[in-house]
C-alpha positions as CSV (number, residue, x, y, z in Angstrom):
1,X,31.4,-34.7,-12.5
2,X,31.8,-36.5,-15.9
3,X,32.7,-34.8,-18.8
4,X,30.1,-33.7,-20.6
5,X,30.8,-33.7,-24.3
6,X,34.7,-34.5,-25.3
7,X,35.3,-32.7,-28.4
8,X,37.6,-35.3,-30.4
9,X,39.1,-35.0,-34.0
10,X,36.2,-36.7,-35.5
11,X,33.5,-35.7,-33.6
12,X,32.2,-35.5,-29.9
13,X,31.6,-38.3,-27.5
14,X,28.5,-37.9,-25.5
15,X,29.4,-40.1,-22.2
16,X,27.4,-43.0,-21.7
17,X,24.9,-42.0,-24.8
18,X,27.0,-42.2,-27.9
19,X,29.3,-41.0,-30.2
20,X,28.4,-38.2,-32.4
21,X,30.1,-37.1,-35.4
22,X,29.2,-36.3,-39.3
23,X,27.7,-39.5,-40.1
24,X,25.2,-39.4,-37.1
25,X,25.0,-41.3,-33.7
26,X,27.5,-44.1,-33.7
27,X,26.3,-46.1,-30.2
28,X,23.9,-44.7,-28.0
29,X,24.3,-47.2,-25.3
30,X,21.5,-45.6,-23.0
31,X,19.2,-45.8,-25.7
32,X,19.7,-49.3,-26.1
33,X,19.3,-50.1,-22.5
34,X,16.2,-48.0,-22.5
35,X,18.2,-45.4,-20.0
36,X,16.2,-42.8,-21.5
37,X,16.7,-40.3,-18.2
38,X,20.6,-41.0,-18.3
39,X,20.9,-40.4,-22.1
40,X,18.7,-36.8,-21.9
41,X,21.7,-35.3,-19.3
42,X,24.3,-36.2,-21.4
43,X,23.0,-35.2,-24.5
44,X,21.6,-31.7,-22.5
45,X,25.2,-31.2,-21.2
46,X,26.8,-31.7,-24.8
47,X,24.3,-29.5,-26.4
48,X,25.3,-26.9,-23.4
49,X,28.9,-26.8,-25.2
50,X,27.8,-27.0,-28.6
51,X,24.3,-25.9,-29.9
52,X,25.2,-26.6,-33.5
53,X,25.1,-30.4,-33.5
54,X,21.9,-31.8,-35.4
55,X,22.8,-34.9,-34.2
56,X,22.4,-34.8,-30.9
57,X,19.2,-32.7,-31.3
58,X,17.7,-35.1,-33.1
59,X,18.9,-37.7,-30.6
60,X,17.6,-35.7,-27.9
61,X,14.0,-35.7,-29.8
62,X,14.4,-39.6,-30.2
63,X,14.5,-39.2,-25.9
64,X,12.3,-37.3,-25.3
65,X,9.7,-39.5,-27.7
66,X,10.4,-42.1,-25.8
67,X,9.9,-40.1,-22.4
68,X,6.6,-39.2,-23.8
69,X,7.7,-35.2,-23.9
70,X,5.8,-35.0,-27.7
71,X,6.2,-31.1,-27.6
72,X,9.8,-31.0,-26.6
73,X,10.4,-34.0,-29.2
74,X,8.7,-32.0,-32.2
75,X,10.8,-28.7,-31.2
76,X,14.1,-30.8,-31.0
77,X,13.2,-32.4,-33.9
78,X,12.8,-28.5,-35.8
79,X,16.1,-27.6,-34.7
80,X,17.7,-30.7,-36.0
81,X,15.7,-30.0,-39.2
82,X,17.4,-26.6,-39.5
83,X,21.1,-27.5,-38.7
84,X,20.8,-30.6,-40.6
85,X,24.1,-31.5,-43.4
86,X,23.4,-34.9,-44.1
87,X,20.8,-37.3,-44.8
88,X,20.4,-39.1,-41.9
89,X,20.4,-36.1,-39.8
90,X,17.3,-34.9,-42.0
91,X,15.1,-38.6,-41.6
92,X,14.7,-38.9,-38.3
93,X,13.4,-35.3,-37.3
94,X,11.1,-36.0,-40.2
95,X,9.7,-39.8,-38.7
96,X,9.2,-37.5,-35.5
97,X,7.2,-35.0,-37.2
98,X,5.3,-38.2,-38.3
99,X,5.3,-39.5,-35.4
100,X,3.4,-36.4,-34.4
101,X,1.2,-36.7,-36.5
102,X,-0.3,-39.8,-35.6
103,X,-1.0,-39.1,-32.2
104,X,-2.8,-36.2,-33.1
105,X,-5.5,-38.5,-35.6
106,X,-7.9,-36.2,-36.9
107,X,-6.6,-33.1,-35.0
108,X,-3.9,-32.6,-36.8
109,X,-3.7,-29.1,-38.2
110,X,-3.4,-28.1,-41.7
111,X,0.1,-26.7,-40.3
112,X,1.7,-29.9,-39.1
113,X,0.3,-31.6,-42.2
114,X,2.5,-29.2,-44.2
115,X,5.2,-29.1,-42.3
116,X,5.4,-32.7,-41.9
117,X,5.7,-32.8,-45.8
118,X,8.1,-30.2,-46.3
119,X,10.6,-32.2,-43.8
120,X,9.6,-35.7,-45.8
121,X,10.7,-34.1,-49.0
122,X,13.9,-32.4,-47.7
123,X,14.6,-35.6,-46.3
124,X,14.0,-37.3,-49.7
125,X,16.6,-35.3,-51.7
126,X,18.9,-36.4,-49.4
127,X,17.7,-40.2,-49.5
128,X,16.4,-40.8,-52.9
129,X,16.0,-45.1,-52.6
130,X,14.7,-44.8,-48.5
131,X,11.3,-46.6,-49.5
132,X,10.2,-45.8,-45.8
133,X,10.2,-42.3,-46.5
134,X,8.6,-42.5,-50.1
135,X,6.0,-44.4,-48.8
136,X,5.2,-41.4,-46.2
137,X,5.5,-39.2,-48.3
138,X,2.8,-40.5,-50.9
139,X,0.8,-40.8,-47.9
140,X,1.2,-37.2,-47.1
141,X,0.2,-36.2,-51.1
142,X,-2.8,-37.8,-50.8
């Protein structure tokens, strides 16, 4: 059995999925490959050792997007939200929420809406010049 999540001095290597550390996911080799399956064990077994890493929750919501598991996606993508330290780590649980969003259409609830928003602006304090995220979240004002 592989190791699951190697604890280094800068971070944690997530086998075959990526390196994870303060700055966010280094390489996500399964990703890239489109191993979508491959990259959701490793990043479940890492998460086993350490539930405290936004960055592999919101990695694992990025999976299970592309797995077409919206629910679990939109959950991941809370918890990132809430352990979240940096601005990277804050963007892309927002683009999920988004994400969410759109698939819904018109029944999206008054609820996501908000929700959605409050993670766009939280996201913006920590990226002030991301024109991708200012231009969601005057969408989202409207």
């Amino acid at each position: 059995m592989r190791e699951a999540c190697r604890m280094l001095d800068i971070g944690y290597w997530i086998p075959d999925t990526g390196f994870v550390d303060g700055c966010g996911v280094q390489s996500t080799p399964c990703l890239a490959k489109k191993q979508y399956k491959e990259a959701l064990i490793a990043i479940n077994e890492c998460l086993e050792h350490n539930r405290d890493l936004s960055q592999a929750w919101s990695l694992r919501s990025k999976v299970n997007l592309a797995l077409g598991k919206d629910d679990k996606a939109i959950q991941d993508a809370r918890r990132a939200i809430s352990l979240a330290d940096s601005a990277e780590h804050r963007k892309d649980p927002a683009l999920a929420l988004v994400q969410r969003d759109s698939w819904l259409g018109s029944g999206v609830s008054s609820s996501n809406l908000a929700e959605t928003k409050e993670a766009l602006q939280k996201a913006m304090l920590l990226n002030p010049d991301d024109t991708q995220l200012s231009n969601l979240h005057m969408k989202y004002e409207k």
